[in-house]
VMD Tcl script that draws the C-alpha trace (Angstrom):
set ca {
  {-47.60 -182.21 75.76}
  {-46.85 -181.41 79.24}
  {-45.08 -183.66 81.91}
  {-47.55 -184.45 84.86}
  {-44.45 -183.19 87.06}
  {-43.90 -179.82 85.30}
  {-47.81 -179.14 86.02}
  {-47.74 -180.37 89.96}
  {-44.75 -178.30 89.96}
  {-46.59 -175.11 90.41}
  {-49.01 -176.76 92.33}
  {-48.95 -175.28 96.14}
  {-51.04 -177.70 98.83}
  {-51.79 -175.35 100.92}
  {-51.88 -171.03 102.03}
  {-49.97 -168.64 99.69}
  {-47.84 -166.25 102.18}
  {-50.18 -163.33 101.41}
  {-53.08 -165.73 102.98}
  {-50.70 -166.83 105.67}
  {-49.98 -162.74 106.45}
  {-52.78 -161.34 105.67}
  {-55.90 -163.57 106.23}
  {-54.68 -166.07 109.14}
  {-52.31 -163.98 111.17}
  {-53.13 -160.64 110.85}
  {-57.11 -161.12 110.35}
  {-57.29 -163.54 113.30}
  {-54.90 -161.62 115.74}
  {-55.12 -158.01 115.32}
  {-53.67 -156.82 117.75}
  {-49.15 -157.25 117.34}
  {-49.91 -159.95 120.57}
  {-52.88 -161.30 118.94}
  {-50.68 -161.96 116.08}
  {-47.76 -163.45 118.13}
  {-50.54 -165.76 119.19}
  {-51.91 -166.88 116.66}
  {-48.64 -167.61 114.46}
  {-47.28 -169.74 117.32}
  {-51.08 -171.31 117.20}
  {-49.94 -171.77 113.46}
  {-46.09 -173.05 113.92}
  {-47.57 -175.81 116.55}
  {-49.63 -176.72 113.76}
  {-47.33 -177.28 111.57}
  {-44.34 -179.10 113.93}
  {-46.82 -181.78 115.02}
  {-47.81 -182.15 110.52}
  {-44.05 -182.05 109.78}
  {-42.94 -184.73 112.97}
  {-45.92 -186.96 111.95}
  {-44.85 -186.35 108.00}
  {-41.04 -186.69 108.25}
  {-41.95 -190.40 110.05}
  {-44.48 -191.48 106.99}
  {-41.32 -190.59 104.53}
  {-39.09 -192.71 106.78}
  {-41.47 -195.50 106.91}
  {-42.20 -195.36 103.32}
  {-38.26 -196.00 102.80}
  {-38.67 -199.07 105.48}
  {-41.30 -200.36 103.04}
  {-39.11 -199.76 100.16}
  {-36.19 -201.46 101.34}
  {-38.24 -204.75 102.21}
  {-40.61 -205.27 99.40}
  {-36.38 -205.26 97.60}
  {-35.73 -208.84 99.40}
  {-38.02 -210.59 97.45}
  {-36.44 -213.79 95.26}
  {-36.28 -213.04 91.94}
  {-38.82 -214.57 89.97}
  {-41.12 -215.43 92.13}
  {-45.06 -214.54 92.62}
  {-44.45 -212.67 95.36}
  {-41.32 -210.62 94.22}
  {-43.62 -209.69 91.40}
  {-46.45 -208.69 93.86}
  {-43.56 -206.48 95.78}
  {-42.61 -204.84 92.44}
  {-45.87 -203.66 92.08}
  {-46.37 -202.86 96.10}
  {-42.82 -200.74 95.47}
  {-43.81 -198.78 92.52}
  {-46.80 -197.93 94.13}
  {-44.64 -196.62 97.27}
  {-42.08 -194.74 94.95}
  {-45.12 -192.56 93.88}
  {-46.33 -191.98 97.22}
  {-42.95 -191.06 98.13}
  {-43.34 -188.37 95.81}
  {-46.30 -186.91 97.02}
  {-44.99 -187.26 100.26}
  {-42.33 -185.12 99.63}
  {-44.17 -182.81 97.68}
  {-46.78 -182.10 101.15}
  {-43.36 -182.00 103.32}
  {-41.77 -179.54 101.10}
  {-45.02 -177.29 101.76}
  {-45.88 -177.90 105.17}
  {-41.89 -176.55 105.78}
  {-42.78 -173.74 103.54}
  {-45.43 -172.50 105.80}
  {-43.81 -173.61 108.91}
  {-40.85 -171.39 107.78}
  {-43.49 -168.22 107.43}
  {-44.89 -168.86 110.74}
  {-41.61 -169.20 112.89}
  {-40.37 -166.42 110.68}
  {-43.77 -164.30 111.76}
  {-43.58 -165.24 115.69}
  {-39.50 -163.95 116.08}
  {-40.42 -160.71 114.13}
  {-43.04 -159.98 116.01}
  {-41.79 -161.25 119.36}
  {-38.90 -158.90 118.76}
  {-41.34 -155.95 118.16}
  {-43.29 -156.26 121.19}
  {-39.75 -156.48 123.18}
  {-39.04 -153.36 121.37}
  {-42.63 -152.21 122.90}
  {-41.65 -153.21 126.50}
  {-43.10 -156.68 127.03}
  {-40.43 -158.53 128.56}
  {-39.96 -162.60 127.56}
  {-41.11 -165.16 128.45}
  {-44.85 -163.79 129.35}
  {-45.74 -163.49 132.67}
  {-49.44 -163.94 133.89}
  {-50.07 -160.39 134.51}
  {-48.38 -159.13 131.38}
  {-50.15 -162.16 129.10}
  {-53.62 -161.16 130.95}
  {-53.09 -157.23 129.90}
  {-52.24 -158.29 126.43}
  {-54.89 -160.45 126.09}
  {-57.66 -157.70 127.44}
  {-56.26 -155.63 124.84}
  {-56.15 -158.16 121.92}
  {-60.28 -159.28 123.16}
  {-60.81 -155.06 123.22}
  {-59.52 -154.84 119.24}
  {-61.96 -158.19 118.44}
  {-65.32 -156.90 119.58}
  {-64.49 -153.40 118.06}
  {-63.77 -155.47 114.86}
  {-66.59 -157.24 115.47}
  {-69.01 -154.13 116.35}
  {-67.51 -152.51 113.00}
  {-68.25 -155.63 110.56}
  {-72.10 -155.31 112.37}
  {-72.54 -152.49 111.57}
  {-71.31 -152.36 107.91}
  {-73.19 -155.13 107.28}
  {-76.24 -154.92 109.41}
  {-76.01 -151.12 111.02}
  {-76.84 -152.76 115.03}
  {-74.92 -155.22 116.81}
  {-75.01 -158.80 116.05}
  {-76.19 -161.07 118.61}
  {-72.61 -162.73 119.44}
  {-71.25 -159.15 119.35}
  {-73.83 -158.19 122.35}
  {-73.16 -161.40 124.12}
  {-69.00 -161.37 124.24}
  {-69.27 -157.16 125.25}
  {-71.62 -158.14 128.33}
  {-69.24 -161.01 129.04}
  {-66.37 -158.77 129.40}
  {-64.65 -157.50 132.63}
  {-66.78 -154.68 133.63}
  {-64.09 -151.78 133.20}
  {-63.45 -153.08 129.65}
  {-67.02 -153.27 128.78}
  {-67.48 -150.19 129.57}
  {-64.69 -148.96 127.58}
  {-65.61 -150.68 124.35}
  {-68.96 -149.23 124.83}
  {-68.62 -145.53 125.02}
  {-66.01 -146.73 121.22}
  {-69.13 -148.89 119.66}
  {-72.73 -148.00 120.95}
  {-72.98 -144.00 120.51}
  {-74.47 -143.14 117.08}
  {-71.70 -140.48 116.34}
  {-68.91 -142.93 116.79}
  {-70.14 -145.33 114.03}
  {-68.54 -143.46 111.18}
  {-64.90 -143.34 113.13}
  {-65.23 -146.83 114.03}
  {-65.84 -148.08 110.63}
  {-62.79 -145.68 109.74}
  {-60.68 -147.04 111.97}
  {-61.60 -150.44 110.87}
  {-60.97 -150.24 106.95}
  {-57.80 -148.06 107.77}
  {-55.86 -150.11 111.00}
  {-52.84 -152.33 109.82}
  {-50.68 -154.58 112.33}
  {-47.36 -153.42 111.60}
  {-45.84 -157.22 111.30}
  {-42.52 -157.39 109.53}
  {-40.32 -159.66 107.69}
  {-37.12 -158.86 109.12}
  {-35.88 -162.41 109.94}
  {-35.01 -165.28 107.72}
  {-34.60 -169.27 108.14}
  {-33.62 -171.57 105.68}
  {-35.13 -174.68 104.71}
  {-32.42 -176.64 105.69}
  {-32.92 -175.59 109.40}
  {-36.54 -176.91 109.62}
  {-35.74 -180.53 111.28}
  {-32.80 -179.04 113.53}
  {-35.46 -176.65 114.87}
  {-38.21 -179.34 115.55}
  {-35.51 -181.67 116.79}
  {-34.61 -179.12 119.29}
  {-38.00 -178.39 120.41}
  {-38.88 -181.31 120.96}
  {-35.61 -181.79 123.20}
}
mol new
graphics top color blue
foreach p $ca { graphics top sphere $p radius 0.5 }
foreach p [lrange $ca 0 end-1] q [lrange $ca 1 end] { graphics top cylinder $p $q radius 0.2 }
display resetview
């Protein structure tokens, strides 16, 4: 027979790091800013879970500590007994979800440095400035619709309604760009190339430790 806690042991609450890479950052950003973007989307996230988390563990132990002054014997030290086992077991989920929600906020903050180092490598000087966060942003919006225009057509073979409606909302100059890359017959079979074929080179070339989470959200929040 298996222990309950060797089972939840391999249980993981939430995204595996191959969703966290592959399927949230790099799917939702595509471009290396659109990716810096949405992993500090991600790590907010996360802070605000672990800030709100870390104070349910604390309170839990507040809980703990009273339902212990009870006088022996009585009704209501036996009503706190039960009231504290039920509170030990939450404490273990509770540190089971905290022990996660650091997990991914580790990935995350671990994502945004790598790749905030690799766009200073490219040039883009920190902390964004307007006009550098507009240009990036143009360019990020660019890579979407072409994404988008790629999917529609692979699916479809037109443009999808939403597709049509974000390219005429664009900046002329940039609709106009994405155009003469999406609508021309010829282009299709390129575009759908390009789309099964483009990777975000996003790296893993720093490392925190667990033990670091709280000093880092303690100092943000500073």
């Amino acid at each position: 027979m298996n222990a309950l806690s060797d089972l939840l042991f391999d249980h993981q609450e939430f995204h595996s790091d191959l969703q966290m890479n592959s399927f949230i950052t790099i799917r939702s950003g595509g471009t290396l800013y659109g990716c810096y973007k949405q992993a500090l989307r991600e790590l907010v996230t996360r802070r605000t879970a672990l800030v709100q988390r870390y104070a349910q563990r604390d309170l839990l132990l507040i809980d703990l500590d009273e339902l212990a002054m009870g006088s022996a014997g009585s009704i209501q030290a036996r009503r706190n007994e039960v009231y504290a086992r039920e509170k030990r077991l939450m404490m273990d989920e509770c540190q089971r979800v905290i022990a996660d929600t650091e997990r991914e906020f580790i990935r995350f903050y671990e994502q945004a440095v790598s790749i905030r180092d690799m766009l200073r490598v490219r040039g883009v000087e920190f902390p964004l400035d307007a006009v550098t966060r507009n240009r990036l942003d143009c360019e990020m919006w660019e890579h979407q619709l072409k994404c988008m225009a790629a999917v529609d057509f692979m699916t479809s073979g037109r443009l999808g309604p939403q597709t049509v409606a974000l390219l005429q909302s664009c900046p002329g100059e940039m609709r106009r760009r994405v155009a003469r890359d999406v609508l021309p017959l010829e282009q299709h079979p390129a575009l759908i190339d390009w789309y099964l074929t483009y990777e975000v080179p996003v790296s893993d070339q720093v490392r925190i430790q667990r033990s670091d989470v709280r000093k880092f959200i303690e100092c943000s929040a500073l």
